[in-house]
Every structure is written in structure tokens, then in C-alpha cells.
C-alpha positions in Angstrom: 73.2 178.7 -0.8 72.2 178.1 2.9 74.1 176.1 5.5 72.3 173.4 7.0 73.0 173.9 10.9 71.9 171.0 13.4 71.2 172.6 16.8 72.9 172.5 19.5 75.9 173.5 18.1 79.0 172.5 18.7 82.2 175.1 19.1 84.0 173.5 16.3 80.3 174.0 13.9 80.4 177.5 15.2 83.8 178.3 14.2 82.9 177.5 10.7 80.1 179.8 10.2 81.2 183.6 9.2 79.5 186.7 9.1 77.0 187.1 6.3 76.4 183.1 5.9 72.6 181.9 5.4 71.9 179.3 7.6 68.7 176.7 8.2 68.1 176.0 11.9 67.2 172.7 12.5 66.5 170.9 16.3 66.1 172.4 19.6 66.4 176.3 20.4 64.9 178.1 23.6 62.4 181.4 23.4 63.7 184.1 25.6 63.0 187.9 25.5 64.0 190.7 28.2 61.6 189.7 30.9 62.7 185.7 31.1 66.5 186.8 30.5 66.0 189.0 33.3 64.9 185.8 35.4 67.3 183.4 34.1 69.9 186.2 34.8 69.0 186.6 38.7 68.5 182.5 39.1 72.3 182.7 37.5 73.4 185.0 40.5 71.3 183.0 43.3 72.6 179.9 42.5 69.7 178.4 41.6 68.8 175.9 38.9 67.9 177.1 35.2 65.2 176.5 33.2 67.4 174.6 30.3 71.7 173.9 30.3 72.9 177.7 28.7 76.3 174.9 27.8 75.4 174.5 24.1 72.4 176.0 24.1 70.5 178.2 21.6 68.3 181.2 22.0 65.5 183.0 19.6 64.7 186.5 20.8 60.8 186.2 20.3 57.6 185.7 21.8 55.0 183.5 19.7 51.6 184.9 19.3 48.8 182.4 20.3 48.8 179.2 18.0 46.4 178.7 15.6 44.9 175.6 14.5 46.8 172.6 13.9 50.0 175.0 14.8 52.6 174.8 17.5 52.6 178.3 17.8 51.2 181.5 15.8 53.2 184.3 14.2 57.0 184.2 15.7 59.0 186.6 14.1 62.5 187.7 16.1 62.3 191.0 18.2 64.9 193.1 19.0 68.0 191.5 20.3 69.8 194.5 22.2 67.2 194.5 24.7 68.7 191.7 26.1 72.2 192.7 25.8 73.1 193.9 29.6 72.1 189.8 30.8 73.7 188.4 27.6 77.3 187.9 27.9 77.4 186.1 31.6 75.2 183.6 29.4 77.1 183.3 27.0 80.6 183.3 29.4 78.0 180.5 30.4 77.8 178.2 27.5 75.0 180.1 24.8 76.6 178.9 21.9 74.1 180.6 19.3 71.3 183.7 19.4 68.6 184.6 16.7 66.5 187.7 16.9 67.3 190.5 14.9 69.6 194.4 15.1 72.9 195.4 16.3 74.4 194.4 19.9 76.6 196.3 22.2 80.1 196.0 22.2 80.2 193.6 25.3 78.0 191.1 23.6 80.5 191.2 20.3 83.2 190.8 22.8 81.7 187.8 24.6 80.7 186.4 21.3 83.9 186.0 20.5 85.4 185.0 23.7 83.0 182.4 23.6 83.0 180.7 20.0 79.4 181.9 19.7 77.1 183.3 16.9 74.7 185.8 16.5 72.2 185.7 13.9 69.3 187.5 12.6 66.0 186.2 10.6 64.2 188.4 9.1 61.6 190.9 11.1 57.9 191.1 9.8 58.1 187.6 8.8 56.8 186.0 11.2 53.7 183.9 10.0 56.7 182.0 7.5 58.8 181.3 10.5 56.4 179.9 12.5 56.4 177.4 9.9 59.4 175.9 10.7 58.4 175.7 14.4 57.3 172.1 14.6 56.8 171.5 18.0 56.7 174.2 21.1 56.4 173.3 25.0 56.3 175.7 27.5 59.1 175.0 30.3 59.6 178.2 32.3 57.9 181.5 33.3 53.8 180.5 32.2 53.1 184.0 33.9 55.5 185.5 30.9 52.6 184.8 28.3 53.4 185.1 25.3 57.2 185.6 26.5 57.3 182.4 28.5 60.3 180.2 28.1 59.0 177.6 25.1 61.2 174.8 23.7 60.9 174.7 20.3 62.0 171.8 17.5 62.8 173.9 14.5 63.1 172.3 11.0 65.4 174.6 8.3 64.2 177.8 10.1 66.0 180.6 7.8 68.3 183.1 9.5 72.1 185.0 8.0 75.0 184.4 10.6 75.9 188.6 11.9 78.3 187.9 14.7 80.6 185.1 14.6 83.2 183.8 16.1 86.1 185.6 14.9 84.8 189.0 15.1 83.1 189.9 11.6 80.1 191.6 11.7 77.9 191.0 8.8 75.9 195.0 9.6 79.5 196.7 9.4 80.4 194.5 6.3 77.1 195.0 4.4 77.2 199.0 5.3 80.3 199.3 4.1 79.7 197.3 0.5 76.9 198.8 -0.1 78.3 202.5 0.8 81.0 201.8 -1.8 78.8 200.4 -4.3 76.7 203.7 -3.9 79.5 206.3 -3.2 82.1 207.1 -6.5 
């Protein structure tokens, strides 16, 4: 049975998520992909103001396809999350409390993750045209030159995703590799 998890998270909401949980996303999360982590990265390092407040914030690694009719957005499944990894954990040393996208991150991502009471999560690649039913609302706020990977805020309503990271180290890839290896393997 899925979790029902109201966003932004709280620390204390994070630490009672684990590895392998199935979660429903609902309130506000931010799009962000290599090219506007990139940005928010460098306005980190000039001092200047950010787009949205990292403290608390939540992160989907995707970037929406045009809308279509009577939609917020259009297909908006996760891409791959390790592209982001070498701006990652200064944001999250920064406040991201929770990331969707999908795939394995580096070691200094796991290591910020926990050092930050944070979560990764996936949702499910190729599925996009279900999860953009969950978007209910999207706004662009940052980076219109980005196109499709512009910074959007989106309202999400029970938007599906399994809890990999979490906050005290478990990995849900290791853990389902390794049951299903000895499941296989006799």
C-alpha cells in the first residue's frame, strides 16, 4: 500500500520513509534537469537569488513535453537523475529535502542524502502520459529559454513514485538486486 506524502516535506516525514516504500506525491515540487541545475548551481556560488527556497524543497528530474489540451503539461515522465549528480549535494547541504527522476546516484549524492535527512525517489520511466495526470497545475518560474527544461512549479496530486535513497542509508537498487539474485541463485 502507498504512503500518502504532502510536499514539502518535513525532516521528521522524511525520516519515516525507507527504501523501497511506494509513495503518492501530493503539493508543490520544482522541474529541474542538468541545464537549470547547472544555473541554480552557479547563482548558488555568485550569491545571487534562486529561483525557489532549496530549504524544504522538492525536485522532479524532467522536462514536460508541450501540453495538450485542457492539460497543464504533456508527457512528463522522470529522466535520468545522475546527470545532475556533480550540482546535487551543495543543494541538498542546501535544504532539498526530496528528488524524483529515475537510476542510480553517485556515492556523494548517497552521502549527502543522508547527511541531509533527504530522499531519493524514482517513478517509473516510459510512463509519462500517466504522470502527467497527476500534474494539476504547472507555471513557469525560471529559465523560459530552457524550453521544455525551464524551471516549472508544479501542484501534484498522488503522483506515484518508490522511495530508493532514504535517510538512513538503504538503497532500494542494492536491496532489490540482491533479493532478486537470491531468489534466482540456489
Amino acid at each position: 500500500m502507498a504512503v500518502s506524502v504532502q510536499l514539502p516535506m518535513t525532516k521528521e516525514e522524511a525520516a519515516r520513509l525507507r527504501a523501497g516504500d511506494s509513495v503518492l506525491l501530493t503539493g508543490t515540487i520544482y522541474t529541474a534537469r542538468d541545464a537549470a541545475h547547472k544555473r541554480i548551481y552557479e547563482m548558488m556560488h555568485a550569491g545571487e537569488p534562486l529561483p525557489f527556497d532549496l530549504d524544504g524543497a522538492s525536485i522532479y528530474y524532467v522536462g514536460p513535453s508541450p501540453a495538450q489540451a485542457g492539460m497543464p503539461v504533456g508527457s512528463a515522465g522522470p529522466t535520468t537523475s545522475s546527470r545532475c549528480d556533480k550540482y546535487t549535494p551543495e543543494m541538498l547541504d542546501a535544504g532539498l529535502r526530496v528528488m524524483v527522476g529515475k537510476g542510480r546516484r553517485s556515492d556523494a549524492v548517497k552521502e549527502a542524502v543522508v547527511r541531509n535527512g533527504a530522499v531519493y525517489m524514482a517513478s517509473t520511466g516510459g510512463a509519462g502520459a500517466m504522470l502527467a495526470r497527476c500534474i494539476k497545475e504547472a507555471e513557469v518560474i525560471a529559465f523560459p529559454d530552457l524550453g521544455t527544461e525551464a524551471v516549472r512549479k508544479l501542484t501534484v496530486e498522488n503522483f506515484p513514485a518508490v522511495v530508493i535513497l532514504d535517510t538512513v542509508g538503504g538503497d532500494y537498487y542494492e536491496t532489490a538486486r540482491k533479493a532478486y539474485l537470491s531468489s534466482v541463485i540456489k
